[in-house]
N, CA, C and O atoms as a GROMACS GRO file, in nm:
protein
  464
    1UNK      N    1   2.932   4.082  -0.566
    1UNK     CA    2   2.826   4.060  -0.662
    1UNK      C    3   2.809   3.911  -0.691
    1UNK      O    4   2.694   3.875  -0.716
    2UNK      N    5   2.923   3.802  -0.692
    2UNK     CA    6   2.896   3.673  -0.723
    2UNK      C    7   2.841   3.638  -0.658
    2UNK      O    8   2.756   3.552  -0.683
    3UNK      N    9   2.874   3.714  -0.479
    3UNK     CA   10   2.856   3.586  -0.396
    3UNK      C   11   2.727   3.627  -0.395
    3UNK      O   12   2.659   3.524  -0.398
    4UNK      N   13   2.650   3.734  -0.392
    4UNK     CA   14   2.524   3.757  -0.406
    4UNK      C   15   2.413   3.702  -0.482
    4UNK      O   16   2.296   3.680  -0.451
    5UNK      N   17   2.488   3.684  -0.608
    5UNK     CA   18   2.402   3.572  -0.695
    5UNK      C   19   2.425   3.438  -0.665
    5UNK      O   20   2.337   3.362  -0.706
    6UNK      N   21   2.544   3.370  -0.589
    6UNK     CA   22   2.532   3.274  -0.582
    6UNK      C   23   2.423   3.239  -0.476
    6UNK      O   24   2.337   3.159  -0.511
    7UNK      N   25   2.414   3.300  -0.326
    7UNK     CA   26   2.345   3.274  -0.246
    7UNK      C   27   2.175   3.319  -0.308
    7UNK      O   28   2.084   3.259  -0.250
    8UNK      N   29   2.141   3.400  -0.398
    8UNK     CA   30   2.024   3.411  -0.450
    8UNK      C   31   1.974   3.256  -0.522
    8UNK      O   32   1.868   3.205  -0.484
    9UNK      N   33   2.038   3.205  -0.603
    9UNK     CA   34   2.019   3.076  -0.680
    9UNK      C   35   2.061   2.946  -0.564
    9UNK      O   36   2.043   2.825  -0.577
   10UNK      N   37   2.098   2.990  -0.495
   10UNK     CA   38   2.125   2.880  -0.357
   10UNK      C   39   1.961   2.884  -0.326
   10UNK      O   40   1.892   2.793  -0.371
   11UNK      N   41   1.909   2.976  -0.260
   11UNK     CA   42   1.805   3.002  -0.213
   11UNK      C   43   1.678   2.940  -0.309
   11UNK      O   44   1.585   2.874  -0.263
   12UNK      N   45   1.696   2.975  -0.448
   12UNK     CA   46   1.583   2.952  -0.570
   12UNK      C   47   1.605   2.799  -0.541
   12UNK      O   48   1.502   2.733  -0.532
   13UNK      N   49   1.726   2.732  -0.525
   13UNK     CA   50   1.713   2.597  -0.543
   13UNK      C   51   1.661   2.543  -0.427
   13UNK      O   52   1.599   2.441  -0.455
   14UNK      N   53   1.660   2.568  -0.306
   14UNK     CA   54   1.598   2.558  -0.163
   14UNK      C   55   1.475   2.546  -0.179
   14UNK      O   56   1.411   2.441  -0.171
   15UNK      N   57   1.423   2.682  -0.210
   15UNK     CA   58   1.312   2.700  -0.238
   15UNK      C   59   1.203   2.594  -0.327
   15UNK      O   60   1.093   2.555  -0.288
   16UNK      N   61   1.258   2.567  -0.434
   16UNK     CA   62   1.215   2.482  -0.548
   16UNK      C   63   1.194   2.367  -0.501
   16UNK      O   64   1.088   2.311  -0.528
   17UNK      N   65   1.263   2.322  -0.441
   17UNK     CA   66   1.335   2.202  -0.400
   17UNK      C   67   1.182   2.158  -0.238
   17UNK      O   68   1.102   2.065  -0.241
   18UNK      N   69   1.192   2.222  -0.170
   18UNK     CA   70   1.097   2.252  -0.072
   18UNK      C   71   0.915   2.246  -0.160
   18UNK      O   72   0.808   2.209  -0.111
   19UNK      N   73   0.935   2.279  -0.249
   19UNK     CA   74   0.760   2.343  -0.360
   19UNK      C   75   0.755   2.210  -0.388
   19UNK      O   76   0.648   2.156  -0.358
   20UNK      N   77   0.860   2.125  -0.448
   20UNK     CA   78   0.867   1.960  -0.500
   20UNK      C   79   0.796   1.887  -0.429
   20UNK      O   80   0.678   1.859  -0.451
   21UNK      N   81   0.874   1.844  -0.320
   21UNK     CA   82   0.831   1.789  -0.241
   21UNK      C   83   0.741   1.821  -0.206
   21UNK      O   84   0.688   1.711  -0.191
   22UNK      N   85   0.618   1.938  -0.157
   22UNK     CA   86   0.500   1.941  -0.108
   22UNK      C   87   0.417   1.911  -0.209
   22UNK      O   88   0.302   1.873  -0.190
   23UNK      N   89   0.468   1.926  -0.319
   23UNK     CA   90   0.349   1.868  -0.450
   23UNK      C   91   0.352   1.757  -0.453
   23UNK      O   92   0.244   1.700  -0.441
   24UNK      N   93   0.482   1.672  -0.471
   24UNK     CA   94   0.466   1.523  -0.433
   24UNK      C   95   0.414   1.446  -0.326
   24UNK      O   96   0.357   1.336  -0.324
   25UNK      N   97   0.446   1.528  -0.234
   25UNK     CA   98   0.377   1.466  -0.108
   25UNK      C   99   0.192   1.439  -0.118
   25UNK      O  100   0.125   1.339  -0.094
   26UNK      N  101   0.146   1.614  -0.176
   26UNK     CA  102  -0.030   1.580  -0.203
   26UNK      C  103  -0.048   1.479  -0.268
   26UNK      O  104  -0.086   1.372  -0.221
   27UNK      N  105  -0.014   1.507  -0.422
   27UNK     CA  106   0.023   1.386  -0.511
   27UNK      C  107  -0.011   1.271  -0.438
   27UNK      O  108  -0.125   1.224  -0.435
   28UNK      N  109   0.057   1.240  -0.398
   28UNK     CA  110   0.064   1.065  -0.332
   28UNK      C  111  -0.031   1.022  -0.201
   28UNK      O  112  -0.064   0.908  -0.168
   29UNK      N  113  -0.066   1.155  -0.134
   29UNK     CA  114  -0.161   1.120  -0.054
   29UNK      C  115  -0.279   1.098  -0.090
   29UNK      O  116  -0.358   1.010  -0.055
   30UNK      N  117  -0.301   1.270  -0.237
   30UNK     CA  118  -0.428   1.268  -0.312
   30UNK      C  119  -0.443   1.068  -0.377
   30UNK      O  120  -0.554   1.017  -0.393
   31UNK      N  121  -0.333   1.004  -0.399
   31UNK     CA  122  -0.357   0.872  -0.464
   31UNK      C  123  -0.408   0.798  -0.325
   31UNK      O  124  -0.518   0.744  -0.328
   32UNK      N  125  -0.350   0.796  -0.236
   32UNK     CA  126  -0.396   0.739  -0.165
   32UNK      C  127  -0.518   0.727  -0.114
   32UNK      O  128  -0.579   0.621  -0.099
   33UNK      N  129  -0.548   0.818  -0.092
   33UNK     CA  130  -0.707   0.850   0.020
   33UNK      C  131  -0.839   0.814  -0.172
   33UNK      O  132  -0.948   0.758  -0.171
   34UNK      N  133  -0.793   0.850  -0.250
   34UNK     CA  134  -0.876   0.812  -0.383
   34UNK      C  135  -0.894   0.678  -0.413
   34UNK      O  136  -1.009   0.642  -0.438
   35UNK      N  137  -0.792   0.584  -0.416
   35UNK     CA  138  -0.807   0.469  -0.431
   35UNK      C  139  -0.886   0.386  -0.354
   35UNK      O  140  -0.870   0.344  -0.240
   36UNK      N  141  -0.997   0.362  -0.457
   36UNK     CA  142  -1.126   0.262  -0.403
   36UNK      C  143  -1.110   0.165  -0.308
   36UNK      O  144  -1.180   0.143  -0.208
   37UNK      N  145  -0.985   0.093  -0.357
   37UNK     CA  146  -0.960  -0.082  -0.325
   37UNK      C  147  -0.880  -0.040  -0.173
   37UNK      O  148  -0.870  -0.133  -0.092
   38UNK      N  149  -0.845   0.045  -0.147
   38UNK     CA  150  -0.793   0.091  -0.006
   38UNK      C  151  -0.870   0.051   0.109
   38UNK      O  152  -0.822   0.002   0.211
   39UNK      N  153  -1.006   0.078   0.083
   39UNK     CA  154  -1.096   0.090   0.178
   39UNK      C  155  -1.168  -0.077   0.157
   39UNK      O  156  -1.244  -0.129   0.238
   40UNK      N  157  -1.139  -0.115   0.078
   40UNK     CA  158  -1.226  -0.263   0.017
   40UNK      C  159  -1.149  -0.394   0.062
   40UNK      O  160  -1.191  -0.507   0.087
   41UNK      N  161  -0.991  -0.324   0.064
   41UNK     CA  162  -0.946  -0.446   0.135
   41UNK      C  163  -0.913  -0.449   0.289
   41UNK      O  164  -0.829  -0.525   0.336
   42UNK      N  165  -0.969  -0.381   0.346
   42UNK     CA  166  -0.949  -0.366   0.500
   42UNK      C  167  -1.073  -0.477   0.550
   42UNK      O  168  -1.179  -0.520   0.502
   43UNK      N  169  -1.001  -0.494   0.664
   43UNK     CA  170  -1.067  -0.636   0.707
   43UNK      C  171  -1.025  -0.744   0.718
   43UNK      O  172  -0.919  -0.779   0.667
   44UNK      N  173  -1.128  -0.847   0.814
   44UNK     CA  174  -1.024  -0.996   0.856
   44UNK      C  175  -1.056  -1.096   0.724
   44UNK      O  176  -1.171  -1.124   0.687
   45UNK      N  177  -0.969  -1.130   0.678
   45UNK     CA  178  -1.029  -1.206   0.570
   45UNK      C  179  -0.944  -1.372   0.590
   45UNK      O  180  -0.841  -1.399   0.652
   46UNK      N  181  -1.064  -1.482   0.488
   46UNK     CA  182  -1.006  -1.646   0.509
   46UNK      C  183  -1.048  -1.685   0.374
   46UNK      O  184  -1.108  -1.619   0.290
   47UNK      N  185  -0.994  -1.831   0.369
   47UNK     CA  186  -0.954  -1.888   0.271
   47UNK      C  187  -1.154  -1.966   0.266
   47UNK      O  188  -1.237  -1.956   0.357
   48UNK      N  189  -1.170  -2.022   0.158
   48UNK     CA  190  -1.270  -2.073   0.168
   48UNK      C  191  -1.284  -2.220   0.234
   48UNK      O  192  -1.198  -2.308   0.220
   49UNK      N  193  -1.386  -2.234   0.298
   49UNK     CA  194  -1.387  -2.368   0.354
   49UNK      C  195  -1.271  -2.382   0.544
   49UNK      O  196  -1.260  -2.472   0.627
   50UNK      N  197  -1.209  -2.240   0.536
   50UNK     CA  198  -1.155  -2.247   0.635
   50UNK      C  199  -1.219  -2.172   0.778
   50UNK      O  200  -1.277  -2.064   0.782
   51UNK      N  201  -1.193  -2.258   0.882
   51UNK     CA  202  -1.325  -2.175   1.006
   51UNK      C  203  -1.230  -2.042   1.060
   51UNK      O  204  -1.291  -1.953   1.121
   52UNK      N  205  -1.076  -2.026   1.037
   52UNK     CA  206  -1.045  -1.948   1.104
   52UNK      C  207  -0.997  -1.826   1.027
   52UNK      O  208  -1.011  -1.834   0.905
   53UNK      N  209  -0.941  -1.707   1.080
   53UNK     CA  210  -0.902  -1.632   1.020
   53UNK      C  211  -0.783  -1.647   0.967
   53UNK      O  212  -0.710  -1.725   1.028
   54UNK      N  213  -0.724  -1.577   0.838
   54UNK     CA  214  -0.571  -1.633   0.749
   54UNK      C  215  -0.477  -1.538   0.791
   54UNK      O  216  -0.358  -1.555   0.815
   55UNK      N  217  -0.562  -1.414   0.798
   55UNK     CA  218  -0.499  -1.242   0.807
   55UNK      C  219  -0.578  -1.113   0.806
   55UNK      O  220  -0.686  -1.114   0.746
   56UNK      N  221  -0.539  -1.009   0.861
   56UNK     CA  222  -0.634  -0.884   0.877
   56UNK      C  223  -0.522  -0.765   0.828
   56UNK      O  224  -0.405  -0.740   0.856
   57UNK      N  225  -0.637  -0.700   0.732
   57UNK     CA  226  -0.561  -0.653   0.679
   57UNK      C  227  -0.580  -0.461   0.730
   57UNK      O  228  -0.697  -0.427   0.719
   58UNK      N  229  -0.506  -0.370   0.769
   58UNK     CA  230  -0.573  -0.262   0.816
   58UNK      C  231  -0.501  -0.137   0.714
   58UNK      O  232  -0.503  -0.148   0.592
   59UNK      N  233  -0.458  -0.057   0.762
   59UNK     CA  234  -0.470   0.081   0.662
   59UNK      C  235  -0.324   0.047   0.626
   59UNK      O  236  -0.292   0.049   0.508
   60UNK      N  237  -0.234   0.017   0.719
   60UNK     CA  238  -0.088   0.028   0.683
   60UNK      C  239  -0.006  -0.093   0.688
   60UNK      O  240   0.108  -0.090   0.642
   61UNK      N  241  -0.077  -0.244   0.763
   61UNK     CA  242   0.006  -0.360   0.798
   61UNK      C  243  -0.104  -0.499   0.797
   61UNK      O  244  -0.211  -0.514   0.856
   62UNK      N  245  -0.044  -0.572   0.724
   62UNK     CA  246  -0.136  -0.721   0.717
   62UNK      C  247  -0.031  -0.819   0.818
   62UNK      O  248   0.087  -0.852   0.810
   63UNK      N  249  -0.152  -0.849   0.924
   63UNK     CA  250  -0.162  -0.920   1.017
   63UNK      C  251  -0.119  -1.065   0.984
   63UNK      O  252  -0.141  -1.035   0.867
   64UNK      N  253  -0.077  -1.200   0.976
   64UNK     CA  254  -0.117  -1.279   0.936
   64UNK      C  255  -0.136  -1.389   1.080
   64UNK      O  256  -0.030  -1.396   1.141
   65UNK      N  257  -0.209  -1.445   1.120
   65UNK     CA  258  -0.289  -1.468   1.235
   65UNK      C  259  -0.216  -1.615   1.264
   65UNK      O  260  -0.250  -1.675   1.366
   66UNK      N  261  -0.116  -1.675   1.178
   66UNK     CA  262  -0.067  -1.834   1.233
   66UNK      C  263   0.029  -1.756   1.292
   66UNK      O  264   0.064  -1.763   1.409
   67UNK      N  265   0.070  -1.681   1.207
   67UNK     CA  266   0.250  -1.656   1.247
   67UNK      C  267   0.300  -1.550   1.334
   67UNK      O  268   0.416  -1.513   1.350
   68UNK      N  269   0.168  -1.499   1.399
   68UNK     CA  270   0.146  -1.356   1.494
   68UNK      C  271   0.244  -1.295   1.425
   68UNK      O  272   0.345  -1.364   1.434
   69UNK      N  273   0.263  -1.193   1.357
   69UNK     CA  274   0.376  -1.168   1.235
   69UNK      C  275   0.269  -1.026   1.134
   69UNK      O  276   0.173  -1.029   1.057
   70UNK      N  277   0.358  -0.920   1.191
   70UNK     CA  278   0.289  -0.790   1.101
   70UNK      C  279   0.358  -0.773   0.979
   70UNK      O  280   0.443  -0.861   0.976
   71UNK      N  281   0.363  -0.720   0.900
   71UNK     CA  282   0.422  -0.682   0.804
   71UNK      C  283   0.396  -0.538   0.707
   71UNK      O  284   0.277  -0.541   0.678
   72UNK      N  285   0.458  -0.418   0.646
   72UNK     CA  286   0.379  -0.354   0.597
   72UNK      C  287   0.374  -0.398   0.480
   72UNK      O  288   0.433  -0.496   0.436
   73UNK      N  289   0.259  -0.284   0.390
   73UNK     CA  290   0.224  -0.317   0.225
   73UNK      C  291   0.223  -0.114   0.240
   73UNK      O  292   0.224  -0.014   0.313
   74UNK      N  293   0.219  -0.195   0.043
   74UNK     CA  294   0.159  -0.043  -0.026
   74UNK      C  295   0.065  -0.076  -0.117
   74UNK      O  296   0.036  -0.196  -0.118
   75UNK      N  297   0.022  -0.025  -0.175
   75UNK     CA  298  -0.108  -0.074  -0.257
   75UNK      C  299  -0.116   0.107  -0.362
   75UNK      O  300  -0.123   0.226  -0.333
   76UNK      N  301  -0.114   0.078  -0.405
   76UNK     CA  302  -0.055   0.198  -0.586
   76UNK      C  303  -0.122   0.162  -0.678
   76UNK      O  304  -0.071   0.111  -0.778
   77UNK      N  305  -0.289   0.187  -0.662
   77UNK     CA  306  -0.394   0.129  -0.779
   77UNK      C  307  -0.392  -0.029  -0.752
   77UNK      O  308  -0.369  -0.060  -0.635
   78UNK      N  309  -0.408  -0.110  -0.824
   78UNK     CA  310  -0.413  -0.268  -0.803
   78UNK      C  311  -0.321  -0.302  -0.781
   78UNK      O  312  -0.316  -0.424  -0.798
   79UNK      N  313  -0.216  -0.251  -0.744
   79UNK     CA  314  -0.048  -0.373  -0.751
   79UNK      C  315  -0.068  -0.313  -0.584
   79UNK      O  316  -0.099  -0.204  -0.535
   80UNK      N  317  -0.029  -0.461  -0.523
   80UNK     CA  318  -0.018  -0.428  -0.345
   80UNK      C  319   0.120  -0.488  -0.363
   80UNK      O  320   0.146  -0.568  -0.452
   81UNK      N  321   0.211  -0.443  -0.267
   81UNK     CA  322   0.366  -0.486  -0.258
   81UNK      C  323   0.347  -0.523  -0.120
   81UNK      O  324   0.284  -0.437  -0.056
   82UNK      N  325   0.391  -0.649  -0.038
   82UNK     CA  326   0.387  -0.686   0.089
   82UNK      C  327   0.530  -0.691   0.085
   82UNK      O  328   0.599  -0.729  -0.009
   83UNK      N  329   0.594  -0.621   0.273
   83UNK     CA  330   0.736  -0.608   0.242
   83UNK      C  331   0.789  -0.713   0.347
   83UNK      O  332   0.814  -0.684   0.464
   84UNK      N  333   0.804  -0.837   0.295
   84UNK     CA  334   0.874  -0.920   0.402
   84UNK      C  335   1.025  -0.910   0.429
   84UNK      O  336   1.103  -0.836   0.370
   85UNK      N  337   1.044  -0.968   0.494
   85UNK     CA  338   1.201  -0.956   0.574
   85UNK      C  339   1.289  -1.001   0.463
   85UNK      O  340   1.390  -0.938   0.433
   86UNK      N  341   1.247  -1.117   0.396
   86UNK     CA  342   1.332  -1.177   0.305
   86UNK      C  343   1.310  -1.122   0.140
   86UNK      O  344   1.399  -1.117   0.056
   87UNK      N  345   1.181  -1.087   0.123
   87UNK     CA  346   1.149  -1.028  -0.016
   87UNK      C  347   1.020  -0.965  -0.005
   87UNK      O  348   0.948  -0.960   0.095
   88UNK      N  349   0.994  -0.907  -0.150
   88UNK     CA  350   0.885  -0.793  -0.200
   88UNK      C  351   0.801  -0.882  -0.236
   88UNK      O  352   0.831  -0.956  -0.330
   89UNK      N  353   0.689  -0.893  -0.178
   89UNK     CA  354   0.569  -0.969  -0.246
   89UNK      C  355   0.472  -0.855  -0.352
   89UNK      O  356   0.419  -0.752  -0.311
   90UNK      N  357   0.467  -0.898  -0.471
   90UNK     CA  358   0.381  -0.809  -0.577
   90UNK      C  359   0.264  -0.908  -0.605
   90UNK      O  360   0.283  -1.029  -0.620
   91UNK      N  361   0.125  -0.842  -0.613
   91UNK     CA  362   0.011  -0.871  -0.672
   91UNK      C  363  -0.070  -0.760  -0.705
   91UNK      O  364  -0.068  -0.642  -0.671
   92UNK      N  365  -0.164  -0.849  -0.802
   92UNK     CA  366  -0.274  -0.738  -0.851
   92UNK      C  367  -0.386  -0.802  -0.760
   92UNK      O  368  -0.405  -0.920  -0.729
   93UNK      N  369  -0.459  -0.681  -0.726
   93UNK     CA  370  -0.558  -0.672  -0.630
   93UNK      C  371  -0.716  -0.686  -0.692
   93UNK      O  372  -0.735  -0.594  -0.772
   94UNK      N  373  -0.805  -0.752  -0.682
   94UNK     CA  374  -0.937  -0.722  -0.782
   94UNK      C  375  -1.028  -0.797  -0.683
   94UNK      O  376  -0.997  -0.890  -0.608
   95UNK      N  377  -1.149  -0.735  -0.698
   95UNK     CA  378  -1.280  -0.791  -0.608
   95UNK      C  379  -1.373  -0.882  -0.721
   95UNK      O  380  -1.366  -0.871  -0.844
   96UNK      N  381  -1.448  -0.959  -0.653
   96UNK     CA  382  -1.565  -0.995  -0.729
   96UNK      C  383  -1.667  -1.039  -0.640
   96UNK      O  384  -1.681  -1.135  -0.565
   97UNK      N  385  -1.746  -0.920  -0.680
   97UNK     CA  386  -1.834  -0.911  -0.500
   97UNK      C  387  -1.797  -0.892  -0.444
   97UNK      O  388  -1.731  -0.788  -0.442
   98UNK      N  389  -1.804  -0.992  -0.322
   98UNK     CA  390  -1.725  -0.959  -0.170
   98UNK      C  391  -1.614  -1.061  -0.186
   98UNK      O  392  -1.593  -1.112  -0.076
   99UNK      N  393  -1.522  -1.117  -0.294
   99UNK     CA  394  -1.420  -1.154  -0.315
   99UNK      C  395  -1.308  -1.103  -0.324
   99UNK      O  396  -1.288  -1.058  -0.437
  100UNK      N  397  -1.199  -1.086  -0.232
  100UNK     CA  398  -1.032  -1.073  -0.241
  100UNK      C  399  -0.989  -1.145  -0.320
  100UNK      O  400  -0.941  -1.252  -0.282
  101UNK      N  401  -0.990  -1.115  -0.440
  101UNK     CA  402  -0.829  -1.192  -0.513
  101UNK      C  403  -0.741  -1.106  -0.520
  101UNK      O  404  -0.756  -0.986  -0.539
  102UNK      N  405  -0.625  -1.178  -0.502
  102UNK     CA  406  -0.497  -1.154  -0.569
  102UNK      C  407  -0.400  -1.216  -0.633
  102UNK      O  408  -0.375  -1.319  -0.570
  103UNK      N  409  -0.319  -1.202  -0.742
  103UNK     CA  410  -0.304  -1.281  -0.848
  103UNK      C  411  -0.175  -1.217  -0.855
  103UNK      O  412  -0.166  -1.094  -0.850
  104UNK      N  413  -0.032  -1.324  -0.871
  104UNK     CA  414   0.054  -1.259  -0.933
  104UNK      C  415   0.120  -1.353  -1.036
  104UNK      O  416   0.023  -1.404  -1.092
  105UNK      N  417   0.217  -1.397  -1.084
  105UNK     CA  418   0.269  -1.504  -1.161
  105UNK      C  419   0.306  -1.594  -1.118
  105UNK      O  420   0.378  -1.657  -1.195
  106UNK      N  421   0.288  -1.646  -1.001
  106UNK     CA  422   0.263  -1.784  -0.891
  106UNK      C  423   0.144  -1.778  -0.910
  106UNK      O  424   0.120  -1.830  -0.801
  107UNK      N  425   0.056  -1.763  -0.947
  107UNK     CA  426  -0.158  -1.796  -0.891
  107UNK      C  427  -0.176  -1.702  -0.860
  107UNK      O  428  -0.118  -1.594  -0.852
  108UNK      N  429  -0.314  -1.770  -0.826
  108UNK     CA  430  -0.402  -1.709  -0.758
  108UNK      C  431  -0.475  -1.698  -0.613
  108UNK      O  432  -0.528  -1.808  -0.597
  109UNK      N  433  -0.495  -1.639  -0.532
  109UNK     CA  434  -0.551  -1.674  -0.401
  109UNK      C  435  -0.670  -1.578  -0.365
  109UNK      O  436  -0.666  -1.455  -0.355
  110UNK      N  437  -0.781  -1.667  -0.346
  110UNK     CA  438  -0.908  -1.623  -0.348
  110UNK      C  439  -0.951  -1.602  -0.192
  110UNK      O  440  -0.956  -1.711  -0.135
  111UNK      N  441  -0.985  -1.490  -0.105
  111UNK     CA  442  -1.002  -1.449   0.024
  111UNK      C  443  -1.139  -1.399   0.031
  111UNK      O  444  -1.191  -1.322  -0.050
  112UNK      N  445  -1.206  -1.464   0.164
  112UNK     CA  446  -1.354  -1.413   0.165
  112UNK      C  447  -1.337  -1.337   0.318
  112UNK      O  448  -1.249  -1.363   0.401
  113UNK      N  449  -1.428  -1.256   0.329
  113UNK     CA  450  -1.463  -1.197   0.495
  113UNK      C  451  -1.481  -1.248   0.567
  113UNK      O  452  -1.586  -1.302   0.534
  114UNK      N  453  -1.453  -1.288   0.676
  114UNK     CA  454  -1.379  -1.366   0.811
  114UNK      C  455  -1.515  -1.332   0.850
  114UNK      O  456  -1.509  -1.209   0.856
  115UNK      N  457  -1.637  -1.365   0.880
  115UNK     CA  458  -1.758  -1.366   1.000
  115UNK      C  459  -1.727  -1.438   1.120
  115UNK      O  460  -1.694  -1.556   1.108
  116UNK      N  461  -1.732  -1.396   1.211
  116UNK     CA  462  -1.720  -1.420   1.321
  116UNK      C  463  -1.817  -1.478   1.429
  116UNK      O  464  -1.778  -1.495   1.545
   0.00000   0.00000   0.00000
């Protein structure tokens, strides 16, 4: 009889445990695929006044074009985290127009669309 209930509540916790995770998983995709600025910051973008490109940025990895050098990010509403080798880069993400800023407690850096 124990072992019967034990393997029953073994199972409930399996079970549970399995339901979690698929809710979290939508969860976080549902954030993903919703978030506006996802789709707003994709693209080659440069500094002003500069003829070449700085970096391209695509669904999962920013390019940066001196240093042939990928890197991934996450982006969780306005805060983008870039994950370099040596540290976590954090900024808040905001448009104005067709302006990239991003801003963290170092400055600011203002990015326009790379025309080609």
């Amino acid at each position: 009889m124990m072992i019967k209930n034990l393997l029953m509540f073994i199972g409930f916790l399996i079970s549970f445990n399995c339901y979690s995770q698929n809710i979290v998983s939508k969860t976080k995709h549902k954030s993903i695929a919703s978030n506006p600025l996802r789709k707003k910051i994709i693209g080659i973008w440069t500094q002003k006044g500069s003829i070449n490109a700085d970096f391209k940025i695509d669904s999962k990895t920013i390019y940066y074009v001196e240093d042939f050098a990928n890197y991934k990010y996450s982006l969780i509403g306005d805060l983008i985290k870039i994950y370099y080798p040596d540290y976590i880069y954090e900024g808040k993400v905001s448009f104005n127009n067709d302006t990239l800023i991003i801003s963290n407690k170092d400055g600011v850096g203002r990015y326009w669309r790379f025309k080609e």
